[in-house]
VODRENMI-748897 format. One line per field, with one value per residue (C-alpha): residue number from 1; chain; x, y, z; residue in three letters. Coordinates in pm, whole numbers. Layout:
// residues N
num <- c(NUM ...)
chaine <- c(A ...)
xx <- c(X ...)
yy <- c(Y ...)
zz <- c(Z ...)
residu <- c(ALA ...)
This chain:
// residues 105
num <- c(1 2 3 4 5 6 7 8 9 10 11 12 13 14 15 16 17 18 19 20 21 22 23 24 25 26 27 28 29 30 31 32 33 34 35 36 37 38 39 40 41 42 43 44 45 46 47 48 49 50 51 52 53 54 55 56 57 58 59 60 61 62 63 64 65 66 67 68 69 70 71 72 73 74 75 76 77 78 79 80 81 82 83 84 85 86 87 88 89 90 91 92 93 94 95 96 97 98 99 100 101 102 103 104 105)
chaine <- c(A A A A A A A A A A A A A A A A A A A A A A A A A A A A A A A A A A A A A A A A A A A A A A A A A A A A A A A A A A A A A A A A A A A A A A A A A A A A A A A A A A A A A A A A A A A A A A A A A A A A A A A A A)
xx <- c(-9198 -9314 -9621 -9416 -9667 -9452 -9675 -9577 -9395 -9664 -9754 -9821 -10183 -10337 -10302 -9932 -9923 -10135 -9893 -9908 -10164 -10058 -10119 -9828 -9657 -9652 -9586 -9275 -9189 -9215 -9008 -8775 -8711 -8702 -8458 -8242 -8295 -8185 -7920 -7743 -7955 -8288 -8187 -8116 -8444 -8633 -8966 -9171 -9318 -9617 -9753 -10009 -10021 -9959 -9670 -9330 -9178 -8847 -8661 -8423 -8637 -8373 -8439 -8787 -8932 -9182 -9499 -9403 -9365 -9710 -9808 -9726 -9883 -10163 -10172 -10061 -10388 -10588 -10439 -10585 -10165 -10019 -9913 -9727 -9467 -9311 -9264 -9125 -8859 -8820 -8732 -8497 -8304 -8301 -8153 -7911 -7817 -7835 -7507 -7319 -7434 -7296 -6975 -6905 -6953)
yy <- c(1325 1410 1183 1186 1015 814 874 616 761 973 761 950 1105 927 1255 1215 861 899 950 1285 1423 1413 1845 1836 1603 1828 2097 1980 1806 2169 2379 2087 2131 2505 2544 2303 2448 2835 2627 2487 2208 2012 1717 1491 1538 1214 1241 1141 781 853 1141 890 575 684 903 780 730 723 876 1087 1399 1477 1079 1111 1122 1393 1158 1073 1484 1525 1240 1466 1781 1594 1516 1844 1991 1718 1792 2162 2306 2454 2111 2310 2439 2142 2100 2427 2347 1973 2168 2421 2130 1945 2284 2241 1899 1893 2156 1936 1583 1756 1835 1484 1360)
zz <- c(4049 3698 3519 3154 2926 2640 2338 2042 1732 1516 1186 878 836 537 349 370 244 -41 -381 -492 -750 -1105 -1137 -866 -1044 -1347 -1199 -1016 -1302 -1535 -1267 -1228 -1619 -1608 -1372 -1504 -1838 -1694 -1552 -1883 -1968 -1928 -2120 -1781 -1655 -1593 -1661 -1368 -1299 -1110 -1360 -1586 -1720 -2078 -1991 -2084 -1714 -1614 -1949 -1999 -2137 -2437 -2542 -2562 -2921 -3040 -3037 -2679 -2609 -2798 -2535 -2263 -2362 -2390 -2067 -1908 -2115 -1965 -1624 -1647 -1742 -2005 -2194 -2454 -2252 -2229 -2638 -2582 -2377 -2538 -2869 -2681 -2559 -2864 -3022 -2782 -2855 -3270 -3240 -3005 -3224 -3505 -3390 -3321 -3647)
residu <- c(UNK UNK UNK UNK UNK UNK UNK UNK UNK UNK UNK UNK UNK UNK UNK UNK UNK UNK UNK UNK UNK UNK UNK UNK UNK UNK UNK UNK UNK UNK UNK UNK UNK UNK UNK UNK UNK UNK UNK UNK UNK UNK UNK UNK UNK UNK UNK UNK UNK UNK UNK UNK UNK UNK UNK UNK UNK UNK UNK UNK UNK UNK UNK UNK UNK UNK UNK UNK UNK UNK UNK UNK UNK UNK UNK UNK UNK UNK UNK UNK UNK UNK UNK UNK UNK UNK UNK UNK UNK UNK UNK UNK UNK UNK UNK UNK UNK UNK UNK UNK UNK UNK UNK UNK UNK)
């Protein structure tokens, strides 16, 4: 006969729990829009809610306005990144969009 210990189900470690730090915030949040941007288009990307409490959370990036994009290169600086790439890509994609607003019309 076999002494089979039952151990209870492993909880996370407190590391694990803990929200994510805003530079990894960032940065997922820059590849997210670079790929999608290689891809076709960044416009859909939401822009993160746990980044900072100034950031605009939750928006469509194409929707944002440029004081809000100023906003977040701002923060990316503060955050030790390269804050301008994402004005960068903001005014690729709003390239992007102007032809296609346009065309409605």
């Amino acid at each position: 006969m076999t002494d089979e210990v039952r151990r209870p189900p492993q909880q996370p470690h407190s590391d694990q729990a803990r929200s994510p730090h805003p530079q990894d915030v960032w940065d997922r949040f820059i590849d997210e829009l670079d790929r999608r941007g290689q891809a076709g288009s960044a416009a859909d990307v939401l822009t993160p809610t746990a980044l900072h409490a100034h950031a605009p959370s939750g928006k469509r990036f194409a929707d944002l306005s440029r004081e809000e994009i100023d906003n977040l290169a701002r923060i990316g600086s503060y955050l030790g990144r390269r804050g301008d790439v994402v004005k960068t890509i903001w005014e690729q994609t709003q390239r992007q969009i102007k032809p296609r607003k346009s065309r409605k019309r």
